[in-house]
C-alpha positions as MATLAB code, in Angstrom:
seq = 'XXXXXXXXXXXXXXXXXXXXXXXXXXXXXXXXXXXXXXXXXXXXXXXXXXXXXXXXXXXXXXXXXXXXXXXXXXXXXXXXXXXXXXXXXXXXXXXXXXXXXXXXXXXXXXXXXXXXXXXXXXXXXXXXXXXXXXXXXXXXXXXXXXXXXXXXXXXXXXXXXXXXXXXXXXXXXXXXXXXXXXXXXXXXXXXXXXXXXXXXXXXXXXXXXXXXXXXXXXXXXXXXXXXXXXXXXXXXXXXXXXXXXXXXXXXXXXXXXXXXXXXXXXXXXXXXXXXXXXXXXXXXXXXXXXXXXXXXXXXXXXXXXXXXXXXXXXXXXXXXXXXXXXXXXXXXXXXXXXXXXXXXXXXXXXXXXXXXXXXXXXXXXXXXXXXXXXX';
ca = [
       0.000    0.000    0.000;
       1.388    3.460   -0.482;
       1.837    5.957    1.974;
      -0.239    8.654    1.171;
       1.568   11.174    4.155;
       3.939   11.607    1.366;
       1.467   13.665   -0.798;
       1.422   15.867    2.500;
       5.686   16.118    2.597;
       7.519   19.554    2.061;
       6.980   20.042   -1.634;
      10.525   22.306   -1.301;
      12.817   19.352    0.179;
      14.316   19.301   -3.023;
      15.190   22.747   -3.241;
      18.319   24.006   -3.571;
      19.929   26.821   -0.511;
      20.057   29.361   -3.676;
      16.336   27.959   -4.432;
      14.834   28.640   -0.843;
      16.194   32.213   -0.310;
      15.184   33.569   -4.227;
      12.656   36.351   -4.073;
      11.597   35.705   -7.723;
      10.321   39.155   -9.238;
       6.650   39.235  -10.307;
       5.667   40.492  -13.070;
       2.132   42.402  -13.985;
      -0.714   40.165  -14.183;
      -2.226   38.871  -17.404;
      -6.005   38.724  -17.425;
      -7.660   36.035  -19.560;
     -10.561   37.433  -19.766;
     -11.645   40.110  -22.224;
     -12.794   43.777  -21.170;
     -10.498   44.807  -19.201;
      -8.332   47.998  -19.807;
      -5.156   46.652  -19.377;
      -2.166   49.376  -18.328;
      -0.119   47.329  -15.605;
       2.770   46.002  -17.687;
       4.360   48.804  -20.102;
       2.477   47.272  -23.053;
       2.493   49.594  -26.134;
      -1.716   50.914  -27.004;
      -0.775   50.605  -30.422;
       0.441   47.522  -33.464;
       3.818   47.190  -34.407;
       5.126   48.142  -37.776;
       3.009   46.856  -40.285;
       6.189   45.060  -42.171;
       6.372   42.996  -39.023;
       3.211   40.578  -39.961;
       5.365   40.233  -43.458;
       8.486   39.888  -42.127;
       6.937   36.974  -39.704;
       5.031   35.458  -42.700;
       8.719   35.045  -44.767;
      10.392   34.091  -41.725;
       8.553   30.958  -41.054;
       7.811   30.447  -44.830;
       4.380   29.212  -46.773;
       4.796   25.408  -44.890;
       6.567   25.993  -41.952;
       9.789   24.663  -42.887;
      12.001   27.206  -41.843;
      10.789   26.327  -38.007;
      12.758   23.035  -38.551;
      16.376   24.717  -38.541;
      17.568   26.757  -35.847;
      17.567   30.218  -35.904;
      20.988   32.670  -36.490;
      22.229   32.215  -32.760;
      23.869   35.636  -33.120;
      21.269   37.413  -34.995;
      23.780   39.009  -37.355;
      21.120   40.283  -39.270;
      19.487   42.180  -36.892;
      22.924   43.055  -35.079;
      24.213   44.880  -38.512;
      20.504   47.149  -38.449;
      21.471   47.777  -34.674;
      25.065   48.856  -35.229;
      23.970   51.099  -38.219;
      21.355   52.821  -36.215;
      23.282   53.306  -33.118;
      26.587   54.001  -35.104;
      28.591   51.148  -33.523;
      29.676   47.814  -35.173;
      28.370   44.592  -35.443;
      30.656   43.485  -32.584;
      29.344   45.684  -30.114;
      25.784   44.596  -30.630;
      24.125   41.551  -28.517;
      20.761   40.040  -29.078;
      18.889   38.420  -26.515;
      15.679   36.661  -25.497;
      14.160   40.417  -24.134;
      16.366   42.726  -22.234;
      15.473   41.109  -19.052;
      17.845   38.076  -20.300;
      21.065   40.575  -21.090;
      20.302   41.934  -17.536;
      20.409   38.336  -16.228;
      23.420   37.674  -18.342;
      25.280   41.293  -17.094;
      24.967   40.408  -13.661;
      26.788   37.183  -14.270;
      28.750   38.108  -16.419;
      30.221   41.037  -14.721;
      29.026   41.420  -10.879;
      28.684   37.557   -9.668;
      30.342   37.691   -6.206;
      30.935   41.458   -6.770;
      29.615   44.917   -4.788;
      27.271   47.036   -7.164;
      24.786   49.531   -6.494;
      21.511   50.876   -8.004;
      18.826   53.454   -6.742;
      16.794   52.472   -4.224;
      13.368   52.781   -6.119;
      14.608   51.492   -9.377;
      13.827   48.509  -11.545;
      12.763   45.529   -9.086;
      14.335   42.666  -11.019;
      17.679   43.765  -10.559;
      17.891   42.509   -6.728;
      16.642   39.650   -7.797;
      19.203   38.980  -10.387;
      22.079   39.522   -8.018;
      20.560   37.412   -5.570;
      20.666   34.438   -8.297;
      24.163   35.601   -9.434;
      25.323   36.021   -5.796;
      26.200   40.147   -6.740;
      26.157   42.275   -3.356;
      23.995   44.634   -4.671;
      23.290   47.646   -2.438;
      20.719   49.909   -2.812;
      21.378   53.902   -2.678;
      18.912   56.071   -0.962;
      17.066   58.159   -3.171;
      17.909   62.224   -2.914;
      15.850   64.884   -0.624;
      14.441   68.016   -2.170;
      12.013   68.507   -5.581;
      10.383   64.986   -6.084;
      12.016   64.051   -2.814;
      11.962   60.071   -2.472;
      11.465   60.261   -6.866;
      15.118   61.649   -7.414;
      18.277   59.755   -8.306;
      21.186   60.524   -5.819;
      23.945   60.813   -8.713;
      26.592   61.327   -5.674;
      25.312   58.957   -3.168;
      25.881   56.256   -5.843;
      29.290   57.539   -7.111;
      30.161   57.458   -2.962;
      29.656   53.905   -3.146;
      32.267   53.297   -4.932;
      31.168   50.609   -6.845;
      30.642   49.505  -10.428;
      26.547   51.295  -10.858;
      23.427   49.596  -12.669;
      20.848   52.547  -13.144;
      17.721   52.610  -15.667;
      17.396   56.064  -17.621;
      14.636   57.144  -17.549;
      14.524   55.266  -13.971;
      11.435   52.873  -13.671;
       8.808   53.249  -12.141;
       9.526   57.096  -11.403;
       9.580   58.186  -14.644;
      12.517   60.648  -14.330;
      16.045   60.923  -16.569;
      19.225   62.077  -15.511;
      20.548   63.757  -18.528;
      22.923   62.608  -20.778;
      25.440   64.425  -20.011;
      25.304   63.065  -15.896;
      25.658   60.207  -17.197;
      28.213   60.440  -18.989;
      29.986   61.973  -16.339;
      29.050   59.113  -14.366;
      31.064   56.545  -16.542;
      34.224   59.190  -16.591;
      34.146   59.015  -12.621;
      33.714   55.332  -12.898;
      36.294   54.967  -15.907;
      39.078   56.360  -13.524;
      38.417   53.081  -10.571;
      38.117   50.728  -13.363;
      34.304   50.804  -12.632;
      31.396   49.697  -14.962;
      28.267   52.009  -15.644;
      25.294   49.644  -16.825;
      22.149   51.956  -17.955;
      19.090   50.580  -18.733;
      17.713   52.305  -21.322;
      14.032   50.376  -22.026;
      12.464   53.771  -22.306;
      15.118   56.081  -23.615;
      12.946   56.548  -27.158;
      10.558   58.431  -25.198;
      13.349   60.580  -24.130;
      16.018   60.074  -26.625;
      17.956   63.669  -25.301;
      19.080   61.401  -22.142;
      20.151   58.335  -24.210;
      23.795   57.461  -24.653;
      23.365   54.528  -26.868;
      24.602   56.075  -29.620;
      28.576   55.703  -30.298;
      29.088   54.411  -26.410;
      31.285   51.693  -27.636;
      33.916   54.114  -27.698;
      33.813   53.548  -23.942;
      35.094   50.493  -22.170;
      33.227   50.668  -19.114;
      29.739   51.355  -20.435;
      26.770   48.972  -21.331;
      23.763   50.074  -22.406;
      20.494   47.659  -22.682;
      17.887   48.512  -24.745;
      14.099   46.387  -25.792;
      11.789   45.966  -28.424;
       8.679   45.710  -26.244;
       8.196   49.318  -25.649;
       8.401   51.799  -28.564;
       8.979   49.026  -31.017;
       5.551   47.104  -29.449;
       6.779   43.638  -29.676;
       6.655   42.484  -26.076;
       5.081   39.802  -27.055;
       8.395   38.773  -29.134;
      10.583   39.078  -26.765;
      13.780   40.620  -28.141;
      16.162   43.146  -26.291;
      19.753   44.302  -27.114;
      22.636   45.464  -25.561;
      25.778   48.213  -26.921;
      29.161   48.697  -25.516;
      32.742   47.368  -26.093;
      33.584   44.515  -27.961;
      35.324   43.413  -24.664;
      32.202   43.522  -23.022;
      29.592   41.801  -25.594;
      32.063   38.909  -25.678;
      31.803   38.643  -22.197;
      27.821   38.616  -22.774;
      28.324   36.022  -25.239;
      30.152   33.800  -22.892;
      27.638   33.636  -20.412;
      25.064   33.360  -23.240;
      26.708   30.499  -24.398;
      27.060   28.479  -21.086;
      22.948   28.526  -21.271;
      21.834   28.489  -23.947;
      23.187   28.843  -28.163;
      19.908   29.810  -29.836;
      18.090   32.248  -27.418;
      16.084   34.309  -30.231;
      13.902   32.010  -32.475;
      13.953   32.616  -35.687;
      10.171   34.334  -36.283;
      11.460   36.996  -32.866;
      14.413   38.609  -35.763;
      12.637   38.802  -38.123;
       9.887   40.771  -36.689;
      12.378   42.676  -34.383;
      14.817   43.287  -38.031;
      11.244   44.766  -39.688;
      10.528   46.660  -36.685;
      13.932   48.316  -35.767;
      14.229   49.454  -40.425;
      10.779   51.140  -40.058;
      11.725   54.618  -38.262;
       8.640   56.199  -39.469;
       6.606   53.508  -37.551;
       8.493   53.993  -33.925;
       8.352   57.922  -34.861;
       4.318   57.885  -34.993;
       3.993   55.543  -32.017;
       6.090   57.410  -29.616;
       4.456   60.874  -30.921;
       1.024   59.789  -30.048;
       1.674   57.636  -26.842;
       3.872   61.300  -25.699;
       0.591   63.725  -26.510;
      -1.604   61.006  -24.585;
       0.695   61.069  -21.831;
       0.922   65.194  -21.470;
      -2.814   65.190  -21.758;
      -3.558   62.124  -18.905;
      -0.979   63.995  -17.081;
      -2.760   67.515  -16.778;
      -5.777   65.573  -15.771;
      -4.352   64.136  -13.017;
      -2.498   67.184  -11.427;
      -6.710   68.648  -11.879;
      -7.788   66.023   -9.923;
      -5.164   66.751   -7.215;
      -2.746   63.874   -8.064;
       1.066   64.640   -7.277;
       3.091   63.323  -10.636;
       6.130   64.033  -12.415;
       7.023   65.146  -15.599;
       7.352   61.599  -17.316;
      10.135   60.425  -19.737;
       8.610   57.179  -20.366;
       5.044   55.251  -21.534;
       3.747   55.656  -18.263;
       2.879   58.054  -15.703;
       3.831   57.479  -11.847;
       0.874   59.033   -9.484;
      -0.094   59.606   -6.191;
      -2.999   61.429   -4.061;
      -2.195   62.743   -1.030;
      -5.392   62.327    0.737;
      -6.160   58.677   -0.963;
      -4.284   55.761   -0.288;
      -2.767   54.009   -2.890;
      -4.252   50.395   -2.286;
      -8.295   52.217   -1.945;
      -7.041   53.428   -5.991;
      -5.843   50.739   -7.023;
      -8.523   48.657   -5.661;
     -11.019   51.106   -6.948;
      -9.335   50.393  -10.378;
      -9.578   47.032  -10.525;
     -13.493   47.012   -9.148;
     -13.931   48.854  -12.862;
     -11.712   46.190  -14.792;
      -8.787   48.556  -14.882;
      -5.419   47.118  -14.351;
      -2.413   49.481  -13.170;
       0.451   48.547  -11.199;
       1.559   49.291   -7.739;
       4.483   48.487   -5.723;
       4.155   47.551   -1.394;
       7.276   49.115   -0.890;
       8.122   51.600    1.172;
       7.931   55.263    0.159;
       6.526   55.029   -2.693;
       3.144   52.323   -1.653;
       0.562   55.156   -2.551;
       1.931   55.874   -6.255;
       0.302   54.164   -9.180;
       1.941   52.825  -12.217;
      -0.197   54.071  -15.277;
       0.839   52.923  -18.921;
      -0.207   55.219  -20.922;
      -3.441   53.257  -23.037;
      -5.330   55.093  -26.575;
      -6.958   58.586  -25.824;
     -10.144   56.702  -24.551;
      -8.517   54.219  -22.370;
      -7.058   57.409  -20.903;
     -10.342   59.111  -20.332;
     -12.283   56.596  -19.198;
      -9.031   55.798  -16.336;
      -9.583   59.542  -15.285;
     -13.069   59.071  -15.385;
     -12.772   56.185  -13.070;
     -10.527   58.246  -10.721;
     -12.907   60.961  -10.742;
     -15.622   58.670   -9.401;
     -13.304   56.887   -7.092;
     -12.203   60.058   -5.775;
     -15.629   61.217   -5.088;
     -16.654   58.497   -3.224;
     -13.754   58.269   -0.713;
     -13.581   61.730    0.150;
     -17.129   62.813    0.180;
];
């Protein structure tokens, strides 16, 4: 007879030490049902470029064939439209399976075992990478004054002395350093033999603050960049890094020791149609940044505290309503946004920026909410 207790056991026995003490990072939920407005995850409100549904149809080819061989594992195709638009060479480009996977990789690659620090209210995956990677990642207080808990303390992480990860525009509080802090950053960090990692997922919203272009010329600078914003292929999964050759081969190498082939076949192609169609990414990011200043104005009427965004999204809070009673209020209307528990910033909401009447029927919602909690 079998012993049924051991249905009961610790379903974790089997778990590595590294297993039990992840924090895995959790990502914005994904209704399956339809009619919701859905502006939680950083989605784009608008199609891709319409070559991609072309490029996607040659790619897998009229019976399928092409699915049988493996895809480019460098992407060399898409690399070479990369280095010509960022003025680089194909050496200095890396493809990967989203930019969360070059993250991943980077903190292997270059900060397993090692200090590094980031803003305090920054990206949330990155402790969670150098937990997996064993990095000693500490996090920097943000800075006092305008936007105080919002700001990035540019000398509080240069006092660390440490190699820095930072994402500019920072997510979730939607402000840039500008370009040139930055690249004063990497100078400073150039003369310790110090990395500078910026995350760049929303710099074509705010191109002035990007330093993608022509960083290869720097040894000590990485820049990581997506499709799944601007480009509006999250669903493909493709992100990209720039810097050194030095430092893509050391990408590569890590790449390599998991897996060959990380970016099917049908993901290039559509990311290669995508990244040749300028006009496309123009016309998205125009609209998505007059929806934004619009949604924005409406808040600040309704009493909402938010800053001047450089990204998709808007970061919000009201000082009389809690964040959760918002959120919840939201969600009771089939409107998904994203908020953080974490302290100091619990009562901001995370608002993608939708179409023009997603936006208006969110403040619309607000309105209401608003209403009935303080009346």
């Amino acid at each position: 007879m079998n012993d049924m207790s051991d249905t009961r056991a610790d379903t974790t026995k089997y778990y590595s030490p590294l297993a039990r003490m992840l924090s895995p990072y959790v990502a914005g939920e994904q209704p399956q049902s339809g009619g919701w407005i859905k502006l939680n995850t950083n989605e784009s409100p608008y199609p891709p470029s319409p070559r991609v549904i072309e490029a996607v149809r040659g790619a897998v080819g009229e019976d399928a064939a092409a699915l049988r061989l493996y895809p480019d594992p460098d992407a060399d195709a898409l690399r070479d439209a990369l280095s010509k638009r960022h003025g680089v060479n194909r050496e200095n480009v890396f493809i990967s399976n989203g930019s969360d996977e070059t993250l991943a990789f980077m903190f292997a690659a270059f900060f397993a075992g090692l200090d590094c620090v980031t803003p305090a209210v920054g990206y949330s995956f990155y402790p969670t990478y150098a937990l997996l990677f064993g990095a000693k990642l500490r996090l920097i207080p943000m800075a006092d004054g305008f936007n105080a808990g919002l700001n990035v303390d540019v000398g509080g992480l240069l006092n660390a002395n440490a190699p820095i990860i930072i994402a500019n525009p920072n997510a979730p509080t939607t402000i840039a350093l500008s370009r040139e802090t930055i690249l004063d950053m990497r100078e400073t960090l150039a003369k310790r033999s110090q990395l500078l990692v910026v995350d760049e997922a929303y710099a074509p919203f705010h191109e002035d603050c990007a330093v993608a272009d022509g960083c290869a010329r720097y040894d000590n600078l990485l820049v990581v960049r997506t499709f799944s914003k601007a480009y509006a292929l999250a669903g493909m999964r493709v992100g990209y890094a720039i810097g050194h050759s030095d430092l893509i081969d050391a990408l590569c190498r890590v790449r390599d020791s998991f897996n060959s082939y990380p970016v099917d076949r049908v993901a290039q192609a559509a990311a290669l149609a995508a990244a040749e169609d300028v006009e496309t990414l123009s016309r998205t990011v125009a609209a998505i940044s007059d929806t934004k200043i619009t949604s924005r104005q409406a808040l600040l009427s309704l009493g909402f505290e938010c800053a001047h965004s450089h990204t998709n999204f808007l970061f919000a809070r009201h000082p009389r309503v809690k964040g959760r009673i918002l959120y919840d209020g939201l969600a009771a209307r089939r409107i998904l946004v994203r908020r953080f528990d974490k302290p100091g910033i619990e009562d901001y909401l995370r608002i993608t920026i939708g179409t023009p009447d997603e936006m208006k029927r969110v403040i619309q919602a607000l309105t209401d909410i608003l209403k009935e909690t303080l009346s």
